[in-house]
N, C-alpha and C positions, 0 to 999 in steps of 0.2 A: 406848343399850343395844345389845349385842349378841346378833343371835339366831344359831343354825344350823336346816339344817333336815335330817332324816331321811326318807328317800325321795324322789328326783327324778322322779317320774312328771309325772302333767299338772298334779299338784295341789299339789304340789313347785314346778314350776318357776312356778305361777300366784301361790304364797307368795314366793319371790322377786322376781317383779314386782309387788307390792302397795309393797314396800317400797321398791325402786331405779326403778319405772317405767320395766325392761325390756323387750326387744321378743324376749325369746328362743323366745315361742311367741308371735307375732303375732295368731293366732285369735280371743285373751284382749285384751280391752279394758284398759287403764290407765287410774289417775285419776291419776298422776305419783307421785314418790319419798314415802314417810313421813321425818317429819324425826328427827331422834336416836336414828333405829336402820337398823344397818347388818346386814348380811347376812355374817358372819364366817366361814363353812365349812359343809361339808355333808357326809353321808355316803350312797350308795348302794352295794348287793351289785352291780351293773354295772358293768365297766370302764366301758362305752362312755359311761356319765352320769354318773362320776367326771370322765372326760377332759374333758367336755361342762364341769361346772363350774369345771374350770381352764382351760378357754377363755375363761369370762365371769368368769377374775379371784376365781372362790370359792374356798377352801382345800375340799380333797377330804381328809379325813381318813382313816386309813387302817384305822379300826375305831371301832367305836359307845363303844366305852370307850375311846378314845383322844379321840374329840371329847365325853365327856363328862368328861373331867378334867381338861380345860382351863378353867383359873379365868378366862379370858377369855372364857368363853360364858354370857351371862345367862342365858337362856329358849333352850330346840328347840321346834321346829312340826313335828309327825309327821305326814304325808304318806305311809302307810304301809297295805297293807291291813288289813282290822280286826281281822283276827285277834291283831295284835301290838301293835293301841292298850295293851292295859293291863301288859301286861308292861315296855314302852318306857316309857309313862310312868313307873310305879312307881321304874325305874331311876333317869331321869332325875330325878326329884325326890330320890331318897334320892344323888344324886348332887349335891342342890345348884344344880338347875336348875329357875325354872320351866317349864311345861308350855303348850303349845298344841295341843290334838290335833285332828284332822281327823274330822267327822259320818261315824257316827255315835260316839260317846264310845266305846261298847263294845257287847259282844254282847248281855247279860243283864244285868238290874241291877243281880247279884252283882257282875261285874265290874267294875261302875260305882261299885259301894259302896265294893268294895276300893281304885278309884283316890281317890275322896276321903277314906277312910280315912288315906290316906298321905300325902294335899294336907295334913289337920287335924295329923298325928302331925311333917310337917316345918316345916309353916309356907309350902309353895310356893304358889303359884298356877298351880289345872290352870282351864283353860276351854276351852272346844267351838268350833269355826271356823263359826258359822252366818251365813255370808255371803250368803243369798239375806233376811235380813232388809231389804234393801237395794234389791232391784231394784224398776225403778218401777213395774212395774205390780202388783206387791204396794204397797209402798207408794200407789201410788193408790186401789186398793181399800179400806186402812187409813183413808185420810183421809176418804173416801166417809163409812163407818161411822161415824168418829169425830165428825167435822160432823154427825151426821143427814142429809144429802146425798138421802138417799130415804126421811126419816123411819126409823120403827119397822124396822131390819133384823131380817125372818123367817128369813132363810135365804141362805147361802151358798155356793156352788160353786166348785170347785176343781180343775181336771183337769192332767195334763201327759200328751201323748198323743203317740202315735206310732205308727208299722209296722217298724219296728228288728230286732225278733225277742228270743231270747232277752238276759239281759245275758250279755256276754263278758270274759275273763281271769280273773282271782281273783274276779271279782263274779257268774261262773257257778257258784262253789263254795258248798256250804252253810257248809264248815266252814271257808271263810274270812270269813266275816261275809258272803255276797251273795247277792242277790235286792235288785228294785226297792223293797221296804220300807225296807229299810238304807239305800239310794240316795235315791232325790229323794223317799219315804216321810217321810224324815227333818226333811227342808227343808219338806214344804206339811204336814206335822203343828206343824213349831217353829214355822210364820207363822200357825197358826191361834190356836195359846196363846198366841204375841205379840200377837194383833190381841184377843183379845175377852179380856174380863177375866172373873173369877169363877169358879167351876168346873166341871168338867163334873160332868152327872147319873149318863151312862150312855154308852158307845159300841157300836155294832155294825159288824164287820166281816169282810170276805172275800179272803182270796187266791187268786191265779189260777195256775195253771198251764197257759197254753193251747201252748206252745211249750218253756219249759224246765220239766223236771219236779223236777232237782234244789234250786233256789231256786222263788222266787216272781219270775213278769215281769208280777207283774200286780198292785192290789189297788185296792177301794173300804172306803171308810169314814165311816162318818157318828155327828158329834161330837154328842151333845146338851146344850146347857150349860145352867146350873139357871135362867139368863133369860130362857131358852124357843126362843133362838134355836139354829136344828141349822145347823151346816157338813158340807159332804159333800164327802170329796176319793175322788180318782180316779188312780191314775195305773197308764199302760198301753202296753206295747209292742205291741199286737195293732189296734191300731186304725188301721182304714185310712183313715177320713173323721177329721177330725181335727178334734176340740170346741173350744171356745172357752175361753181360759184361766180365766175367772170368770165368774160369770155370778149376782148378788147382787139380793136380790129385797125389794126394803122395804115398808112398808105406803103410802107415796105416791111410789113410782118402781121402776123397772130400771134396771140397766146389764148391759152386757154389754164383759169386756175381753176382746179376740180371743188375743192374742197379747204377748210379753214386752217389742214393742214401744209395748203399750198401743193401740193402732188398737181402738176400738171405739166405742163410743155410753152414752146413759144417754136414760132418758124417764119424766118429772115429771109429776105433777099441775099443773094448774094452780091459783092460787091461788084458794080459794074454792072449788073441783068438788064436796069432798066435802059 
């Protein structure tokens, strides 16, 4: 298959290395090349990350409806702020292309309806790029849970912390999809409905605004699912002691995951105590 991708920012060029296990932004870890799909062209409003692409051998197409009418492009991956997820995709599909768009899908879930309204009316396939489904120390967490690992899990925790400040570029705008909700809101909300089955009962939650007033840098939220167990995520530019990524609490153990490296501990009953 051939994909392109639309916008070369960091999230852009991070799709391009998924696929060739490029080193064009070294920062980004590789797991090496994906096999029978190639990376066929790209489009950005930048000269300087059009050029950029034809350094590293991509076709820099010279407008969105020129690399969409090219019956040699299977599927785009938009990499794009959010404001123009759904209007790109719609294109692209009624174009004949499938869809991969970048977290979060869209603004409202109007506009989310509207994108699959047009996935059902062409026949494409749109999907969401939720890549933090993946990282270990979620998945560690998962497997905890899933094993019984600390018995009866009551409760989960979930932070991504920091002293950052406001977010910046298009993700300090409201009215382009940003604030820390739309951001990594998106990713520890997707791994909590990934990890625990069934449904939730009720949520309560709050956003912060302790530094930028036009988005949210801030927000807690606590999930209650009808199996009694609550997950509580957090995530936070203001914080200057910095929590511990998980922190899961079962009826016969704790763990506690520090960090995305996984550096933490867990501590069991022993058998027979209770």
């Amino acid at each position: 298959m051939k994909m392109a991708i639309i916008g070369l920012g960091a999230m852009g060029f991070q799709h391009y290395q998924m696929v060739h296990g490029s080193l064009l932004m070294s920062s980004i870890p590789v797991g090496g090349p994906i096999e029978n799909l190639t990376v066929a062209g790209s489009y950005d409003d930048s000269d300087e990350k059009q050029q950029l692409a034809r350094d590293n051998g991509i076709r820099a197409y010279g407008s969105i409806d020129e690399l969409l009418s090219d019956p040699q492009i299977d599927f785009v991956t938009l990499a794009v702020p959010n404001d123009q997820h759904k209007d790109l995709a719609i294109k692209a599909m009624r174009a004949g292309k499938h869809v991969v768009v970048e977290k979060p899908a869209a603004r409202t879930s109007a506009e989310f309806k509207a994108m699959v309204d047009v996935a059902e009316e062409t026949g494409k396939l749109m999907t969401v790029h939720q890549s933090r489904r993946w990282d270990d120390d979620y998945a560690t967490v998962k497997k905890m849970y899933e094993d019984n690992y600390l018995g009866e899990v009551l409760r989960i925790e979930s932070r991504i912390s920091g002293a950052g400040g406001g977010p910046g570029g298009w993700r300090g705008r409201a009215d382009m999809g940003g604030g820390l909700l739309f951001d990594w809101g998106v990713h520890t909300l997707d791994q909590a409905l990934d990890m625990i089955p069934g449904k939730l009962k009720y949520v309560h939650a709050v956003l912060s605004h302790v530094i930028h007033q036009d988005v949210d840098d801030g927000f807690r939220a606590e999930l209650f699912f009808e199996n009694g167990l609550s997950y509580f995520l957090e995530v936070s530019n203001s914080h200057f002691i910095k929590l511990p990524r998980w922190y899961v609490f079962g009826a016969d153990g704790s763990a506690v995951v520090e960090d995305f490296l996984v550096n933490g501990k867990t501590t069991r009953m022993t058998e027979g105590a209770r």
